[in-house]
C-alpha positions as CSV (number, residue, x, y, z in Angstrom):
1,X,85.0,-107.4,36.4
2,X,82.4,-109.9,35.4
3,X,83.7,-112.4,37.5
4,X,83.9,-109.5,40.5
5,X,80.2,-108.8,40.0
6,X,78.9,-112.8,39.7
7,X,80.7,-112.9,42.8
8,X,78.7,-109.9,44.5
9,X,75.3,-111.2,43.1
10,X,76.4,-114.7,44.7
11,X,76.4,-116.4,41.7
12,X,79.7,-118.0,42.5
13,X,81.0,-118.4,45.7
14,X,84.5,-117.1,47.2
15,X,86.6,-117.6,50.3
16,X,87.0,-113.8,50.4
17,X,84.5,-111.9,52.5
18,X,82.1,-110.0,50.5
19,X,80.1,-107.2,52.0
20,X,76.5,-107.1,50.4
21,X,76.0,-104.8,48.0
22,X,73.5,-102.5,50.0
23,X,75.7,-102.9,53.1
24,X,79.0,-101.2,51.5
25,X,79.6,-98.1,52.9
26,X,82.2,-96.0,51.1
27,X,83.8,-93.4,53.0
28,X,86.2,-90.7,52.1
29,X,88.5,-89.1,54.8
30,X,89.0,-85.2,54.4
31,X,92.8,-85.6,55.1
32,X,95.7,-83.9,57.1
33,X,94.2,-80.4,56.5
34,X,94.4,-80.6,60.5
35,X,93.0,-77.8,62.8
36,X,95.6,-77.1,65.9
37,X,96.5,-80.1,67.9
38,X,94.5,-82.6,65.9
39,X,95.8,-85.7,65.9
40,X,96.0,-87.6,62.7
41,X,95.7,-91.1,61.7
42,X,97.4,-91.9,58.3
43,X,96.1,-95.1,57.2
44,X,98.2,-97.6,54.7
45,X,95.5,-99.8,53.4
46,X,96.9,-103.0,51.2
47,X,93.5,-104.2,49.8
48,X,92.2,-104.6,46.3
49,X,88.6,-105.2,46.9
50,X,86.5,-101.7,47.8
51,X,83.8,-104.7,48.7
52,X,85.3,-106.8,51.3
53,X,85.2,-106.9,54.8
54,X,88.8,-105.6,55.5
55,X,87.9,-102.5,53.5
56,X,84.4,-102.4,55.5
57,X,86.9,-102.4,58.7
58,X,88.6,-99.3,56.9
59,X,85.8,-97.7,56.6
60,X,84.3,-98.0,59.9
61,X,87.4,-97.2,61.2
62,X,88.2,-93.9,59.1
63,X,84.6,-92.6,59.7
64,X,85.1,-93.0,63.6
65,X,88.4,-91.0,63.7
66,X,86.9,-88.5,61.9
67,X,83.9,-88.4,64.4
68,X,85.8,-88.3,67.6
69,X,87.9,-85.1,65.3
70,X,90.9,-86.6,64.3
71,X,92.5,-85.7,60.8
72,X,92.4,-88.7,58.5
73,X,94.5,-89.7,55.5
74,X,94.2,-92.3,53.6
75,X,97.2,-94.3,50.9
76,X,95.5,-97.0,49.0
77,X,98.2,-98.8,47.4
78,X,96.4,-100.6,45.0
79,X,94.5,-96.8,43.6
80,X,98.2,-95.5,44.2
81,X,99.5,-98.6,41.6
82,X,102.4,-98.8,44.4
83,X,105.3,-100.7,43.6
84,X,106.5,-102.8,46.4
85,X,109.6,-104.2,44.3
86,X,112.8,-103.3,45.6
87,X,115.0,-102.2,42.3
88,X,118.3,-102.4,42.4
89,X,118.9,-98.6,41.7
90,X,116.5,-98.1,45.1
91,X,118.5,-100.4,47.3
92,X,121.4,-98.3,48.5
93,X,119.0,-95.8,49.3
94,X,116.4,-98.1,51.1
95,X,119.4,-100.0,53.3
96,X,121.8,-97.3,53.9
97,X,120.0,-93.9,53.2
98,X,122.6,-93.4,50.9
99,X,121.7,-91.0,48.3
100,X,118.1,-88.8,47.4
101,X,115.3,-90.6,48.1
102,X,112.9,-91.7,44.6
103,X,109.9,-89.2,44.6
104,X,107.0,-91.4,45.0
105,X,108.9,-92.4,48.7
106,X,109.3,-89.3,49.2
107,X,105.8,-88.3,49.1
108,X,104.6,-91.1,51.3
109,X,107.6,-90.5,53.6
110,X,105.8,-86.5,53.9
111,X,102.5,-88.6,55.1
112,X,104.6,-90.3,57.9
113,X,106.1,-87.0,58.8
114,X,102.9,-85.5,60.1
115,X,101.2,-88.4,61.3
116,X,100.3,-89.4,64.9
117,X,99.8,-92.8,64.3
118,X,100.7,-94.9,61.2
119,X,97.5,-97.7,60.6
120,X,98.7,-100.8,58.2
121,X,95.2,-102.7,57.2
122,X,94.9,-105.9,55.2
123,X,93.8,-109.5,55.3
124,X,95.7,-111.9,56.9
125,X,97.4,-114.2,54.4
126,X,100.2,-116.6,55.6
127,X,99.9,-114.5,59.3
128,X,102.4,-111.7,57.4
129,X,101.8,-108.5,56.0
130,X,100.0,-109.2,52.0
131,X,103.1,-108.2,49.5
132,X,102.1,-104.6,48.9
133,X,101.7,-103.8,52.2
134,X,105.5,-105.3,53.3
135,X,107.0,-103.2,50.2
136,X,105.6,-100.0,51.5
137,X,106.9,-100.9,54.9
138,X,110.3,-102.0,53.6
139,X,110.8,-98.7,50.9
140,X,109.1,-96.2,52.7
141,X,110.6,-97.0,56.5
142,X,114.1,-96.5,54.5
143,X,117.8,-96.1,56.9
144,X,117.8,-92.9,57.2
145,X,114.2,-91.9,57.5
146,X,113.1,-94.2,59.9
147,X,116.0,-95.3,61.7
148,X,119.9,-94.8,61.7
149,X,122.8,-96.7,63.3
150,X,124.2,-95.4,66.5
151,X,127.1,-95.9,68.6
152,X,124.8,-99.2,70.8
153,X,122.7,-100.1,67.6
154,X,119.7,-98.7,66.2
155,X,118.3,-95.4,66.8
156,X,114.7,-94.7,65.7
157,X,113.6,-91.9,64.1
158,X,110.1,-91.4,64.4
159,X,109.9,-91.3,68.4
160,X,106.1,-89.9,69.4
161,X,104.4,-92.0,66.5
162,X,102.2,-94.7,67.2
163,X,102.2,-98.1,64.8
164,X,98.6,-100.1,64.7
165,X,97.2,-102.6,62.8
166,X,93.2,-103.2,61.4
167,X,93.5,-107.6,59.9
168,X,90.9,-109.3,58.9
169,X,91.6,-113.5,59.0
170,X,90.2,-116.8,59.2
171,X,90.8,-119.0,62.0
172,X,93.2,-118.2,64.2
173,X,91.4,-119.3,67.5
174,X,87.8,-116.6,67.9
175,X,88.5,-113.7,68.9
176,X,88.3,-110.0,67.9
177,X,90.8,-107.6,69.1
178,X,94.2,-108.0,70.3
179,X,96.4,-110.3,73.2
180,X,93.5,-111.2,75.8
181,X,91.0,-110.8,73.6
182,X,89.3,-113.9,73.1
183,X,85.6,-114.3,72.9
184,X,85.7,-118.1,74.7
185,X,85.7,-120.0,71.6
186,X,89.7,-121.1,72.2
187,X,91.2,-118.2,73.9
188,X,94.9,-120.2,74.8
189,X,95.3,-120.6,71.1
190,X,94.1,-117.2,70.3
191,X,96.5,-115.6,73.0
192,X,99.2,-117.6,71.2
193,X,98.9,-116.2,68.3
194,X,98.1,-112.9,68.9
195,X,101.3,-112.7,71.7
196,X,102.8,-114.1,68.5
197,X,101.7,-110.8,66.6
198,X,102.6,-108.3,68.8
199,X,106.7,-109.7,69.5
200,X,106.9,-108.7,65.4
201,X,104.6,-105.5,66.7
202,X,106.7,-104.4,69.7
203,X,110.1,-105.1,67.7
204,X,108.7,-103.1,64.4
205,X,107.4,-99.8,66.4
206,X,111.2,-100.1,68.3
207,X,113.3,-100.4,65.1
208,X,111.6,-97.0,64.6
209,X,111.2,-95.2,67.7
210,X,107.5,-95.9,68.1
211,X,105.2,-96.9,70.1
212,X,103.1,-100.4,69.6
213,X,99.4,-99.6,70.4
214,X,98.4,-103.0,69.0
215,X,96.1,-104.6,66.6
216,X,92.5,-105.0,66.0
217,X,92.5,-108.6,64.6
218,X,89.0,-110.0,63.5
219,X,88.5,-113.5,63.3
220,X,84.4,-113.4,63.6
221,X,83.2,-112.9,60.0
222,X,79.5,-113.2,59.0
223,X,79.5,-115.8,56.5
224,X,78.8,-114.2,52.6
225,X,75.2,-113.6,52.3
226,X,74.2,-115.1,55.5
227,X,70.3,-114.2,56.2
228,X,71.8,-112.1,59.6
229,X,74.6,-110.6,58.2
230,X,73.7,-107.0,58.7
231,X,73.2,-107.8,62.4
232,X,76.7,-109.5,63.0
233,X,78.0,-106.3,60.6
234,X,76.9,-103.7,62.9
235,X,78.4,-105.9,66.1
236,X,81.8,-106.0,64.5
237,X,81.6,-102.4,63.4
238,X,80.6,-101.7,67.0
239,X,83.3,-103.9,68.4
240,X,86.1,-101.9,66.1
241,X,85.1,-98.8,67.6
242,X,85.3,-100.1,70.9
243,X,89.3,-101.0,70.3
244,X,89.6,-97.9,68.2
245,X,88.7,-96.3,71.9
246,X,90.7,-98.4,74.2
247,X,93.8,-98.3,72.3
248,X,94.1,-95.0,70.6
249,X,91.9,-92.3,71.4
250,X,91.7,-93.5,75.1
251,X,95.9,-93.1,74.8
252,X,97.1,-90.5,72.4
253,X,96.0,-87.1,73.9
């Protein structure tokens, strides 16, 4: 922790965003206790750092589902100390849906049951999901619960859910959003990538009879402790919210 606060007081510097202190703004969703027909947004959030600028994504994002009356859960995994190892006495289970499933699976696997849409957040490290985050995915998306084998190949389970992602990266081109969402800085390269993304998106939400509504991938960071950092804060926050309407509230009734 001392080193986590020298780092917040600027005292060293970090290649990790870091929100200013007085610019953090925790927010706590109220959860699936859901009036009639409201949708719900169960976000899977695989970030250790309440301060950075992923979580601040998380935030935003939670806070504006809320407002527009959605029902909002949220699964840290690092407060939830998840395990993303695959054990040998899981495997069975996890690869052919053979036997009960462990109890802390379970439990998650009740959050995917009731929710609309299934939100993965982290920071972008080596363009994959960070290691917590692919474990959940990997355990939790077990044969069986997520998908079966049919007479053609796979049959997905969790038709009428929609899969979306919240990353936060460093330079993949400048842009903020998803395919076609370049701001002019390199937009072939930024198409590339992001066209990239959504081939792993597309073939993920199908392996589980879901529907890909996309990613909001933000490679426009204020730099830590910039003098105008609260400015280019509230024009990401307001760009996240503009995607957040365009790709899901615009399209799940």
């Amino acid at each position: 922790m001392e080193l986590a606060q020298k780092i917040l007081n600027g005292e060293i510097r970090t290649s990790g965003t870091v929100v200013p202190q007085e610019l953090q703004q925790p927010y706590t969703p109220h959860g699936f206790n859901a009036k009639p027909n409201q949708k719900k947004a169960l976000f899977i959030v695989g970030e250790p750092r309440k301060y950075s600028l992923t979580y601040d994504l998380v935030y935003t994002a939670m806070r504006y589902l809320e407002e527009n009356d959605w029902a909002v859960e949220l699964r840290d995994l690092y407060d939830l100390n998840y395990d993303p190892v695959l054990h040998q006495e899981e495997f069975y289970y996890v690869k052919d849906g053979l036997g009960e499933a462990p109890a802390y699976l379970a439990q998650e696997q009740s959050f995917v049951k009731k929710a609309d849409v299934i939100l993965f957040a982290y920071p972008n490290w080596h363009d994959a999901p960070v290691s917590i985050v692919k474990g959940y995915i990997e355990k939790v998306f077990a044969a069986g619960f997520a998908y079966e084998a049919g007479k053609n190949g796979l049959i997905g389970l969790l038709s009428g859910k929609y899969l979306y992602t919240i990353m936060n990266c460093g330079y993949l081109g400048g842009g903020q959003g998803y395919v076609g969402d370049g701001i002019g800085q390199n937009d072939q390269v930024w198409d590339k990538y992001m066209n990239a993304f959504k081939v792993f998106d597309d073939d993920t939400a199908q392996f589980w009879g879901m529907t890909n509504a996309g990613r909001f991938v933000n490679d426009q960071s204020p730099r830590n402790f910039s003098s105008d950092y609260q400015d280019q804060l509230v024009k990401l926050h307001a760009v996240l919210q503009e995607h957040l309407q365009r790709d899901l509230l615009s399209v799940i009734k």
